[in-house]
VEXKOL-81560 format. One line per 4 residues: number of its first residue (from 1); their letters; for each residue x, y, z of N, C-alpha, C, CB. Coordinates in steps of 0.05 Angstrom, whole numbers, plus 32768, in hexadecimal, padded with zeros to 4 digits. Each point is the difference from the previous one (the first is absolute). Last residue first. Glycine has a CB too. Layout:
N
NUM> A> X Y Z X Y Z X Y Z X Y Z; ...
//
This chain:
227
227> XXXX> 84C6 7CE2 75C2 801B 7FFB 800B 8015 7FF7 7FEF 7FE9 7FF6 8024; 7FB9 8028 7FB4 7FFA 8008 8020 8019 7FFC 8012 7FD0 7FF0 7FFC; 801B 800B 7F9B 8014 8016 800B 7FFB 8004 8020 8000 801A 7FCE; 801B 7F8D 8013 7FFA 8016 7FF2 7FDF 8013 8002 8026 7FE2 7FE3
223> XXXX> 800A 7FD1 805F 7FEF 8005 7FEB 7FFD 801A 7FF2 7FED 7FE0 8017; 8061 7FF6 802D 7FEE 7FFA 7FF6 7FF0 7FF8 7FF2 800F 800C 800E; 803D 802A 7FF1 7FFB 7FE7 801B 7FF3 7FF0 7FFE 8004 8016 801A; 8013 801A 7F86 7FFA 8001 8019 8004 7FED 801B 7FE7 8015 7FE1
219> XXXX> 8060 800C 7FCA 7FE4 7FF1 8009 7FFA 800A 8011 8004 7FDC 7FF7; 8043 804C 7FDE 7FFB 7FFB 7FE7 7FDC 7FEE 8015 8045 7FFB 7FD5; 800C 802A 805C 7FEA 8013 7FF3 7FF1 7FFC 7FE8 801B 801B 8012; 8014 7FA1 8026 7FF2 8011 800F 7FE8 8016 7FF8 802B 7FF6 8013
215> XXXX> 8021 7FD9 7FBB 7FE9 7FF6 7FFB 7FEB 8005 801B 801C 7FDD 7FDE; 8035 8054 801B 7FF2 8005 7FEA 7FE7 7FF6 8000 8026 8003 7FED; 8011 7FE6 8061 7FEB 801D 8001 7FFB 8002 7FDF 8019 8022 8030; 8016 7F92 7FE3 7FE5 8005 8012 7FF2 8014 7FFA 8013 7FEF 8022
211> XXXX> 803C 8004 7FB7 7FF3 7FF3 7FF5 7FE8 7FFF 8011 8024 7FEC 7FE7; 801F 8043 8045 7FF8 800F 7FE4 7FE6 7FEE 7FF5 8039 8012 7FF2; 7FE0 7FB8 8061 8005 8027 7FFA 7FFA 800A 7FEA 8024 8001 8014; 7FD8 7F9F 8021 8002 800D 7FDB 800E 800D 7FF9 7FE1 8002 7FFB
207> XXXX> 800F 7FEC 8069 800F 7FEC 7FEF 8008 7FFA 7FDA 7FEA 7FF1 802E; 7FE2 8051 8016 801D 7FFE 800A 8010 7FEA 7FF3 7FF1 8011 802B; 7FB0 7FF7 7FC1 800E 8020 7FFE 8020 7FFE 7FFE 7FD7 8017 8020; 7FFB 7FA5 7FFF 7FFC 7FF6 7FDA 800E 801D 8000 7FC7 7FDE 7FE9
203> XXXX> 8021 8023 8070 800D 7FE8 7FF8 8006 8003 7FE1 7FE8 7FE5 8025; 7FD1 8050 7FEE 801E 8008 8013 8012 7FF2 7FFA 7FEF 800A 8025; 7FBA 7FD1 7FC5 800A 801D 7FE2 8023 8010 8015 7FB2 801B 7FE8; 8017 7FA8 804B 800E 7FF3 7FED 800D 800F 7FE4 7FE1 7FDE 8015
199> XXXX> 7FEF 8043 803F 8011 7FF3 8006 8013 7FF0 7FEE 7FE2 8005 801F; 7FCC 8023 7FCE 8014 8016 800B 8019 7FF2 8001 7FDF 801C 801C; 7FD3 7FAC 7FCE 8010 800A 7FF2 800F 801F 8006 7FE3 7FDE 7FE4; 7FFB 7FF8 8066 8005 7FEA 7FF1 8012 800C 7FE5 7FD2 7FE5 8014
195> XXXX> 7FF0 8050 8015 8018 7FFC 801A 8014 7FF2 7FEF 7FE3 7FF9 8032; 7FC7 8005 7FA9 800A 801E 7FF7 8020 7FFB 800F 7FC9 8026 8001; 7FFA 7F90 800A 8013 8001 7FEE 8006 801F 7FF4 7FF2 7FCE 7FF8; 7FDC 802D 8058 801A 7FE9 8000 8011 8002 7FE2 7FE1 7FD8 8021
191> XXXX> 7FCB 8059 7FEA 8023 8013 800F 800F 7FF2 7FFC 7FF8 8014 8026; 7FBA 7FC0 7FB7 800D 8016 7FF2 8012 800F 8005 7FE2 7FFE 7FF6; 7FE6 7FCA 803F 8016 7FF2 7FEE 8011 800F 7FEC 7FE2 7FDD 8005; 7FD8 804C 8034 801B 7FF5 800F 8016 7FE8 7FEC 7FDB 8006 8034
187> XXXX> 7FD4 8020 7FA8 800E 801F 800A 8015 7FF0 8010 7FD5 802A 8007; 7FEA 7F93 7FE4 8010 8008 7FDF 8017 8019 800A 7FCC 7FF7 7FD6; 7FF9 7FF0 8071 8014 7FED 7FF7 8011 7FFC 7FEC 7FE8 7FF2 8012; 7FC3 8049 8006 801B 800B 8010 801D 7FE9 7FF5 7FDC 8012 8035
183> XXXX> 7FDA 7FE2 7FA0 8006 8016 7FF1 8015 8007 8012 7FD4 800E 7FE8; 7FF9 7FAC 802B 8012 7FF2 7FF0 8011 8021 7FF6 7FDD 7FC8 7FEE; 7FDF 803B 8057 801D 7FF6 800D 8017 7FF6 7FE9 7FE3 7FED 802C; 7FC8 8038 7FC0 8007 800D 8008 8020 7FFA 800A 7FCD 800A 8004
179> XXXX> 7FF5 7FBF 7FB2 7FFB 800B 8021 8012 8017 8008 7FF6 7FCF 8010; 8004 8001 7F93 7FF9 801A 8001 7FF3 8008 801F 7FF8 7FFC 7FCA; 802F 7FAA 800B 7FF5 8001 8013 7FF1 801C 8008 8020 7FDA 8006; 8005 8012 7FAA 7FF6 7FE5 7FFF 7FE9 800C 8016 802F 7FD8 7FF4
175> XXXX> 801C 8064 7FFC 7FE5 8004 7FF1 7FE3 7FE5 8006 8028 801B 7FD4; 8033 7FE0 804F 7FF7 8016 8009 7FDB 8008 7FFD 8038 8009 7FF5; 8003 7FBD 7FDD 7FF5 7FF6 8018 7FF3 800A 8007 8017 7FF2 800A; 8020 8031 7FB9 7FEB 7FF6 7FFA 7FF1 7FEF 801A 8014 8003 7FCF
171> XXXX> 803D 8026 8040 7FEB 8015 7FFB 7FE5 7FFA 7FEE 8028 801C 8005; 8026 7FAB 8009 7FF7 8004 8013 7FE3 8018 8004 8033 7FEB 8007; 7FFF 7FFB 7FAC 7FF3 7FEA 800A 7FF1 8002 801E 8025 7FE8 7FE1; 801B 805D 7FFC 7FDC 7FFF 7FF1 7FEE 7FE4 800C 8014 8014 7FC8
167> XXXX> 804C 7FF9 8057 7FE6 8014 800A 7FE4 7FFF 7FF3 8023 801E 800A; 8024 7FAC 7FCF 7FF6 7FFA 801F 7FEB 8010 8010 802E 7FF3 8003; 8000 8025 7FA3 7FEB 7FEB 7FF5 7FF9 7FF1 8024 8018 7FF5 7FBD; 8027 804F 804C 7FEA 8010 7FE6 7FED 7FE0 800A 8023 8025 7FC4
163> XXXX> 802F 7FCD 805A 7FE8 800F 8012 7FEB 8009 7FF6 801C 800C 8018; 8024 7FCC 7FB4 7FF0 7FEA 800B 7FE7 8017 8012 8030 7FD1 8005; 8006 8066 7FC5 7FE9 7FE6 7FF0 7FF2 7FEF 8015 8022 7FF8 7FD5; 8031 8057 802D 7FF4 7FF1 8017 7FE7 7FEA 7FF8 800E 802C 801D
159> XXXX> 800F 8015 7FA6 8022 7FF6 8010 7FF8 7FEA 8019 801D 8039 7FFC; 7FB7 7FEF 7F9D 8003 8000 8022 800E 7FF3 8011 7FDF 8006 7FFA; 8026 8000 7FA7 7FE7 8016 8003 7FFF 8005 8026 7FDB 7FE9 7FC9; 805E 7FD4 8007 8008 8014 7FEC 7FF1 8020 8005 8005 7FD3 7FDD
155> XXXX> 7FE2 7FD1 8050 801C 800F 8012 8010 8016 7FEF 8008 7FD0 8019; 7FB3 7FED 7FC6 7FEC 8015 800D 8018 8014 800F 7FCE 7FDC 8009; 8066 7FEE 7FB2 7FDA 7FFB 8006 8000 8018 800E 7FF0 7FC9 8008; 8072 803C 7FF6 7FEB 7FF7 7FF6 7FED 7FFC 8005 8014 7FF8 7FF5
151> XXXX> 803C 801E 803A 7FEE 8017 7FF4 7FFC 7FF3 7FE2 8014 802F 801E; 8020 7FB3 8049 7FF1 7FFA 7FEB 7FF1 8019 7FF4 7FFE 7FD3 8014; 805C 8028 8022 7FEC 800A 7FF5 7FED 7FF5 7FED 801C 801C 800A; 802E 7FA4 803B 7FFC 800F 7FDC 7FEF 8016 8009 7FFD 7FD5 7FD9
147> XXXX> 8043 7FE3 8068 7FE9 8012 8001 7FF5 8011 7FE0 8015 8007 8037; 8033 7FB6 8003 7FFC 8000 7FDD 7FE9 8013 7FF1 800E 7FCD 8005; 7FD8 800B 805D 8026 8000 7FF1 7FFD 8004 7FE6 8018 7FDB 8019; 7F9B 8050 8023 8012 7FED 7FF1 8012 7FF9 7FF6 7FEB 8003 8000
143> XXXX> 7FE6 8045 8040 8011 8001 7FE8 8003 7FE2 7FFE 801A 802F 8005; 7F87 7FFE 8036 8029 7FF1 8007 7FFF 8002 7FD3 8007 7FC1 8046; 7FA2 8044 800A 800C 8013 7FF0 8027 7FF7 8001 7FCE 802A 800F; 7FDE 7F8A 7FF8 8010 8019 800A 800E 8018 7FEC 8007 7FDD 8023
139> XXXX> 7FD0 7FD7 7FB7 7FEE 8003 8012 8009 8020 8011 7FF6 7FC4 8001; 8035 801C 7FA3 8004 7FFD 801C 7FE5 800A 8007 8033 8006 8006; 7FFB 7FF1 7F8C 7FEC 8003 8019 8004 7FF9 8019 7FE8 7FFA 7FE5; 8057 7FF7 7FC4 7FFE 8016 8010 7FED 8009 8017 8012 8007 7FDA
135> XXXX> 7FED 7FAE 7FE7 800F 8003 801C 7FFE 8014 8014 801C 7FED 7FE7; 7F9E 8020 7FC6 8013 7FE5 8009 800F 7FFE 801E 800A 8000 7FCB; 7FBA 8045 7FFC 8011 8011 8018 8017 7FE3 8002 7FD1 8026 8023; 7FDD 7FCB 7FAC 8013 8013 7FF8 8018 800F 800A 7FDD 8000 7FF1
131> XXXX> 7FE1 7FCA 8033 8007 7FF3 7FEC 8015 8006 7FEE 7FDA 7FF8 8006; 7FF6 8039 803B 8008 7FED 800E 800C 7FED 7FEC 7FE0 8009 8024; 7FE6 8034 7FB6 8017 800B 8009 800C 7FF3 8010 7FF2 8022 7FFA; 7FBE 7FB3 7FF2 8018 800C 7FE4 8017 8004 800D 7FE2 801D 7FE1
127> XXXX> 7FE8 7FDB 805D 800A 7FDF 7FF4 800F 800B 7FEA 7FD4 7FDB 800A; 7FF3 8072 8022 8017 7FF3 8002 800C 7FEB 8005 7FFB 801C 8005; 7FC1 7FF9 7FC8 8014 8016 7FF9 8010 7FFE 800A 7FED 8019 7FF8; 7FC6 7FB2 801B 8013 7FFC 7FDC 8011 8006 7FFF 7FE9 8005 7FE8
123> XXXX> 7FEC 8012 8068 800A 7FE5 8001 800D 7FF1 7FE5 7FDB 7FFE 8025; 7FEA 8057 7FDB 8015 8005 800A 8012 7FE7 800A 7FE9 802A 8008; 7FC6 7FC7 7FC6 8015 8009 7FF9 8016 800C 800C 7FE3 7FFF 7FE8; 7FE1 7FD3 8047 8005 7FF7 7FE2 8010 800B 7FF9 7FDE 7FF7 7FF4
119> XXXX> 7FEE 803B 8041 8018 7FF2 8017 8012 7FEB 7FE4 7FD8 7FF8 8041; 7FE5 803E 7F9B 8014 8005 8006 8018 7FF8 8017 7FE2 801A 7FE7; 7FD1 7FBF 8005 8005 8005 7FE5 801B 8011 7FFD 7FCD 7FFD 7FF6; 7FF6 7FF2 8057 8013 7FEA 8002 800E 8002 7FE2 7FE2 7FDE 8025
115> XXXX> 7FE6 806F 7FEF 8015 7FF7 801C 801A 7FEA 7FF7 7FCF 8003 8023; 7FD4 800F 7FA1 8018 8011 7FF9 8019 7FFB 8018 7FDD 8026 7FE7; 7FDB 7FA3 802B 8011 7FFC 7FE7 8010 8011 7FF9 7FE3 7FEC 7FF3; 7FEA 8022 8053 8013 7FF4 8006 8014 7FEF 7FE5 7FE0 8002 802F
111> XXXX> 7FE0 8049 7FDA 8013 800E 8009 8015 7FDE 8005 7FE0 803A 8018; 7FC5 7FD6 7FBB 8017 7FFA 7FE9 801A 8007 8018 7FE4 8014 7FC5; 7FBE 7FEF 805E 8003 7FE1 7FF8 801C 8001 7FEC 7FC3 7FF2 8002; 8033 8052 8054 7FF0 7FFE 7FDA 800C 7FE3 8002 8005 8038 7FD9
107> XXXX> 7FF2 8011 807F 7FFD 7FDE 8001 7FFD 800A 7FDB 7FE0 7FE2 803C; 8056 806B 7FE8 7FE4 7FFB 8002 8000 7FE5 7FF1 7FEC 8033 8003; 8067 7FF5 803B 7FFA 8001 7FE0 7FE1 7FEE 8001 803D 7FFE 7FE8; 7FF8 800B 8063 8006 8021 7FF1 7FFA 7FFB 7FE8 8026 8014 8018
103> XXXX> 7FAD 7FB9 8041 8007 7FFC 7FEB 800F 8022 7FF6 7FD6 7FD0 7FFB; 8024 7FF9 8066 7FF0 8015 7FF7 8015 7FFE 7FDC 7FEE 8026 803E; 8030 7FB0 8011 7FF3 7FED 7FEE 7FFB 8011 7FE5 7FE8 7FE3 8028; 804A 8022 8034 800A 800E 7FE2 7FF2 7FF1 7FE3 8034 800C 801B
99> XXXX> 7FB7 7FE4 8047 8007 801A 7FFF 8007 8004 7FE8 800B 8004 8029; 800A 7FA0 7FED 7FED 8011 8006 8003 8019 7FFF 7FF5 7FE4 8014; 8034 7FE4 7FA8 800C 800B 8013 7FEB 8009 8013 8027 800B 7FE5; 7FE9 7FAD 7FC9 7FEE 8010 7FFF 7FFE 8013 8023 7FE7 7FD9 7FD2
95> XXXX> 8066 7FF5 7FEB 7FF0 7FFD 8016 7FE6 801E 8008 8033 7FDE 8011; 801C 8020 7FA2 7FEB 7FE1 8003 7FF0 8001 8019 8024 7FDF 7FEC; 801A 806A 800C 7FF7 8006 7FE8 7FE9 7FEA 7FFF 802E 8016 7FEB; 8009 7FEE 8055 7FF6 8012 800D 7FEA 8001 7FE3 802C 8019 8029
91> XXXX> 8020 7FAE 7FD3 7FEB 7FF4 801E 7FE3 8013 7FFB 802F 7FF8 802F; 801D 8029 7FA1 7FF0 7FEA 7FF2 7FED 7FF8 8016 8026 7FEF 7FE0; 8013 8048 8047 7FF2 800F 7FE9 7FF0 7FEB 7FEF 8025 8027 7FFF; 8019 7FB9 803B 7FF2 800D 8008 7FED 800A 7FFB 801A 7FFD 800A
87> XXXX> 802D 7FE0 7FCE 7FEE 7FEF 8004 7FEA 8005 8015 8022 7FE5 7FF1; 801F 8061 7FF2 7FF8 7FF3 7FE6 7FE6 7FE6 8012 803D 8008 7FD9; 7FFC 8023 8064 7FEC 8012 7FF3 7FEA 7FF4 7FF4 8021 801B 7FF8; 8023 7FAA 8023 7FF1 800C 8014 7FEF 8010 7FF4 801F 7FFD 801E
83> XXXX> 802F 7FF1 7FAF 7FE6 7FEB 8003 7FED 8002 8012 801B 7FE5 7FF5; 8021 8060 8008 7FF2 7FFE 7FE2 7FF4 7FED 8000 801C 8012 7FE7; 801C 7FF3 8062 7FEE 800E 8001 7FEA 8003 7FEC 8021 800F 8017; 802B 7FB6 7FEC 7FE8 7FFB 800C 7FE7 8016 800D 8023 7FDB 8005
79> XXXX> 8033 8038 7FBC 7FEA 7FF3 7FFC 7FEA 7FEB 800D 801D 800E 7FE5; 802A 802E 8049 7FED 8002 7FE7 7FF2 7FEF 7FF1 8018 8019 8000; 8018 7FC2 8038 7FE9 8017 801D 7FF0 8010 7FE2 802E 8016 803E; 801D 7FB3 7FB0 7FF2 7FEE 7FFB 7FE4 8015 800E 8027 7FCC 8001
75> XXXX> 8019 8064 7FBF 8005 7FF4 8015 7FE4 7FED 7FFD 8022 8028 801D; 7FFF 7FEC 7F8A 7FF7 800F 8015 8000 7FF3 801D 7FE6 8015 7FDB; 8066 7FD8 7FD5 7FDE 7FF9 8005 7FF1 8012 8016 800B 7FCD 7FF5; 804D 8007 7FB6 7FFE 8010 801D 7FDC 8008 7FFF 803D 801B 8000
71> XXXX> 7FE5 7FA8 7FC0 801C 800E 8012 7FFE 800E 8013 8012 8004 7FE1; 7FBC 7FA0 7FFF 7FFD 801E 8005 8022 7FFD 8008 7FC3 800F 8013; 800F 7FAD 7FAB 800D 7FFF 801A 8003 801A 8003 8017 7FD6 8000; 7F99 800E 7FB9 8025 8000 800C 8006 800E 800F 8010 7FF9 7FE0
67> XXXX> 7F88 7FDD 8001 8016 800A 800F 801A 7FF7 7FFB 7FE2 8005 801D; 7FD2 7FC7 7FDB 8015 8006 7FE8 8013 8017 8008 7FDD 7FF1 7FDC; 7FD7 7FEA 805E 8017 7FF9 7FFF 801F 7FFB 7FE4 7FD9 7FF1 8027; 7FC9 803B 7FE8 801B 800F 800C 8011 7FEE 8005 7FED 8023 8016
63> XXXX> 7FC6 7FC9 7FC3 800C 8016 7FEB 8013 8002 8017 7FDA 801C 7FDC; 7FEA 7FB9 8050 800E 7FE9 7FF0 800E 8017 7FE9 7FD8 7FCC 8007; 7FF4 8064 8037 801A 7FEF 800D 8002 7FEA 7FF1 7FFC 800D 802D; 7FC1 802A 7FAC 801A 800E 800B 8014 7FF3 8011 7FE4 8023 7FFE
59> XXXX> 7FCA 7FAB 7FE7 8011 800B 7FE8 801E 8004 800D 7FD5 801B 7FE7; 7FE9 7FE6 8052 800D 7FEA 7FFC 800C 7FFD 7FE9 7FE7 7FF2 801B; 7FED 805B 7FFC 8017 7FF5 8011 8005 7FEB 8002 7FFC 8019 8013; 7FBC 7FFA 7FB8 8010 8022 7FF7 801D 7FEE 8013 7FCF 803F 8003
55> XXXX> 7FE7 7F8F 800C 800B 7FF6 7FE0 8017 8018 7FFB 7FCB 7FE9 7FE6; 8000 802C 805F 8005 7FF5 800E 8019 7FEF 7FE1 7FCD 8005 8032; 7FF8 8045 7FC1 801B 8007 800D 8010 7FEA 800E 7FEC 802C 8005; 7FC3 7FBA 7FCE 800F 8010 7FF2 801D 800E 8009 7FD2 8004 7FF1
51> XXXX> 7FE3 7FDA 8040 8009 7FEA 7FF2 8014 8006 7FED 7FD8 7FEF 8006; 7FF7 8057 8026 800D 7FEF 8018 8015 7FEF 7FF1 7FD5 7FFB 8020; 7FE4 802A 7FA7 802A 8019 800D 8005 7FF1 8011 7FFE 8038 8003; 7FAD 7F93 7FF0 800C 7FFD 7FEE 801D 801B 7FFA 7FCD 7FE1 7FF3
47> XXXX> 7FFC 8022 804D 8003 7FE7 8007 8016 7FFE 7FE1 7FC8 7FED 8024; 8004 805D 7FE2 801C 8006 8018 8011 7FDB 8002 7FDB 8031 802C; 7FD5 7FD3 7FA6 800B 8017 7FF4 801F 7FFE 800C 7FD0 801E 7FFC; 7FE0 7FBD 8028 8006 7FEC 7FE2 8026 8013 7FF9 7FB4 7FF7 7FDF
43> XXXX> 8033 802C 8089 7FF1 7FF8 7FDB 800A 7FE9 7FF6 7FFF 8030 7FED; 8017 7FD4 8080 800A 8007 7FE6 7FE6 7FFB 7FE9 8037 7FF1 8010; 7FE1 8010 806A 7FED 8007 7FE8 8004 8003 7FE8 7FF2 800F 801A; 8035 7FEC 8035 8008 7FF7 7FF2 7FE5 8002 7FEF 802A 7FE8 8019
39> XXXX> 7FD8 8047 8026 8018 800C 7FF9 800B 7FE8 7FEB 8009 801F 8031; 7FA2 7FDA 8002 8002 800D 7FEE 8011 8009 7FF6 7FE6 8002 800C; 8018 7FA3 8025 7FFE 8021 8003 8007 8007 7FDE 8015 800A 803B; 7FA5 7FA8 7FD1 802A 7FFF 7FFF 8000 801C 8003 8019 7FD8 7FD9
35> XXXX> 7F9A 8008 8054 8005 7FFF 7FE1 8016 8006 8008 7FDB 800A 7FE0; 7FE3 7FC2 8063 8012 800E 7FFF 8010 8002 7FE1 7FFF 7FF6 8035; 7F9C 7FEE 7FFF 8014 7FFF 7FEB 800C 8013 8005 7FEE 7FEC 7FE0; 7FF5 7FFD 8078 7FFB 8009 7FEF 8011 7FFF 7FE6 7FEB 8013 8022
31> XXXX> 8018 7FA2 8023 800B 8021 8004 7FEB 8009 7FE6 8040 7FFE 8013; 7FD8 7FA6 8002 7FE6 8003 8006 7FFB 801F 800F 7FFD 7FC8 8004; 804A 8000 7FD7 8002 7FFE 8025 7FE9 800B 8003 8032 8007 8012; 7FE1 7FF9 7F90 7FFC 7FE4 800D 7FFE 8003 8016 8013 7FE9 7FE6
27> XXXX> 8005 8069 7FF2 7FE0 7FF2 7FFC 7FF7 7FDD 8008 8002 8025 7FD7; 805C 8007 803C 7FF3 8008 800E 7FDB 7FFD 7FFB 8032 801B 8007; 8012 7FC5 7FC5 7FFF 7FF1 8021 7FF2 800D 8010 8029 7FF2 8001; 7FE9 8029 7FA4 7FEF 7FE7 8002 7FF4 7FF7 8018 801B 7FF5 7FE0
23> XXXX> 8018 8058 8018 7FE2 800B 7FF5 7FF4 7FE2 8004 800A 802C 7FD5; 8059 7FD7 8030 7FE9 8000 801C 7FEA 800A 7FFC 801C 8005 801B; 8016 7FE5 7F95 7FFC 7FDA 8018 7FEE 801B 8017 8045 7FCB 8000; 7FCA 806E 7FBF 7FEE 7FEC 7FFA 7FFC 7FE9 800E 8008 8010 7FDE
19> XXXX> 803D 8034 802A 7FED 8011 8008 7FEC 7FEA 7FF5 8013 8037 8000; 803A 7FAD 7FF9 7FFF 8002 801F 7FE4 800C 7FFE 8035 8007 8015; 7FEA 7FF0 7F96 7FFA 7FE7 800C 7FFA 8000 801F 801C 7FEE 7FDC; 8003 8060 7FFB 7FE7 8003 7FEE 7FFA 7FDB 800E 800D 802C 7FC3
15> XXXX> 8044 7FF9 8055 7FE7 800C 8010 7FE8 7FF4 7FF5 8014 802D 8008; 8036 7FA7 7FD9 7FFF 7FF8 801A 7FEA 801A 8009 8037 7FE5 8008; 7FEB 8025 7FA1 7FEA 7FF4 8004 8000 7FF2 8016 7FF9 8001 7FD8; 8035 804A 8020 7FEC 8005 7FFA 7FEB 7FE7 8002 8018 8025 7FE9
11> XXXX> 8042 7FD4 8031 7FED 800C 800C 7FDF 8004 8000 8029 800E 7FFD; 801A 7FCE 7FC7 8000 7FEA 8011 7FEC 8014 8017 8037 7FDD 7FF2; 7FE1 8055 7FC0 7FF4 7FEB 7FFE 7FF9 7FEB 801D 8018 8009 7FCF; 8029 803A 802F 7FEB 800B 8002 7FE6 7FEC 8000 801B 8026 7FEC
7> XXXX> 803B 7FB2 8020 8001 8010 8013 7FD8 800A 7FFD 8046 8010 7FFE; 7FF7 7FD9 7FB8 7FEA 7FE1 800E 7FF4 8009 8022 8028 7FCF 7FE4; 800A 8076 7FE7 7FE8 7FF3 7FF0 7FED 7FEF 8007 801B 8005 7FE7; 803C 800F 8036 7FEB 801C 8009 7FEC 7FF1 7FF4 8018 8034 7FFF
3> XXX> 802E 7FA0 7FF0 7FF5 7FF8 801B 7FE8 8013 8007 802F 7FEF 8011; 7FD6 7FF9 7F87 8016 8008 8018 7FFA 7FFE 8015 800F 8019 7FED; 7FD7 7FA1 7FC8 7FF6 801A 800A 8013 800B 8015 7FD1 7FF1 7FF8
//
């Protein structure tokens, strides 16, 4: 798992265990029951996108060590900004936030299957494309030695796939949890990787040229016809 990874993880469950030993200690010292804050509070539902994004990044850092060696790369301030955002925005998407409980989508018994059905699949889409891309992938925005255009599988139709099949995963959560704070969290993960692929279509711009911009005008960013 990457460091960010064991970073989020190792947090999350040091709160979710801190918030239960002192619920214990404090009903043993003969306090009123004390329940785990409400900020940890998780569904069947949410419990199981938890479990899912958590399998999503441990994947992702055993795939990167196939990686080849970069030629060149975004600074380090950049992309610790994008991790900042990015793991920010996830925090913001799992935790149930006071104040931002209030629901934007009405309680149904189908919102977490359809949620986790597409977190599923967007975690299909991008393992494919992660698969497909081979060496050439980086966490960061950078050229690889030996760098190619991929334009096959899903990269014949969109240029960016992983973010395609990441955001969905994420935007199923969304659905899992249909609170308020998961809808602001999907809007902030979404600048990151808007910033993200700005930054990389520049690069690929300056290092293609022609062969960039045809297959520029032949895909989307994205998802057809919204980017």
């Amino acid at each position: 798992m990457s460091k960010t990874g064991k970073r989020f993880l190792t947090t999350l469950v040091a709160a979710v265990a801190g918030g239960i030993v002192g619920g214990a200690l404090a009903s043993r010292a003969g306090h009123h029951k004390l329940d785990v804050p409400q900020i940890l509070h998780f569904s069947r539902g949410m419990v199981a996108a938890i479990l899912l994004i958590a399998f999503f990044d441990v994947y992702w850092s055993a795939a990167a060590k196939n990686s080849a060696p970069a030629q060149s790369s975004e600074s380090r301030s950049s992309r610790g900004l994008h991790l900042a955002v990015l793991n920010g925005g996830v925090l913001l998407l799992i935790l149930s936030v006071p104040g931002l409980t209030h629901r934007f989508l009405p309680v149904s018994a189908w919102l977490a299957p359809i949620g986790l059905t597409i977190e599923m699949g967007g975690i299909g889409i991008a393992i494919w494309s992660r698969r497909r891309l081979g060496a050439n992938w980086s966490g960061e925005v950078r050229l690889a030695s030996g760098h190619q255009l991929v334009r096959s599988g899903p990269y014949a139709y969109i240029r960016h796939p992983i973010y395609t099949g990441v955001l969905l995963m994420y935007v199923g959560v969304m659905l899992v949890s249909g609170e308020i704070h998961a809808l602001i969290a999907v809007a902030v993960i979404v600048l990151a990787y808007l910033r993200k692929i700005a930054l990389e279509e520049k690069l690929l711009s300056e290092h293609f040229g022609s062969d960039w911009d045809a297959w520029r005008r032949d895909t989307w960013a994205l998802a057809p016809p919204i980017y």
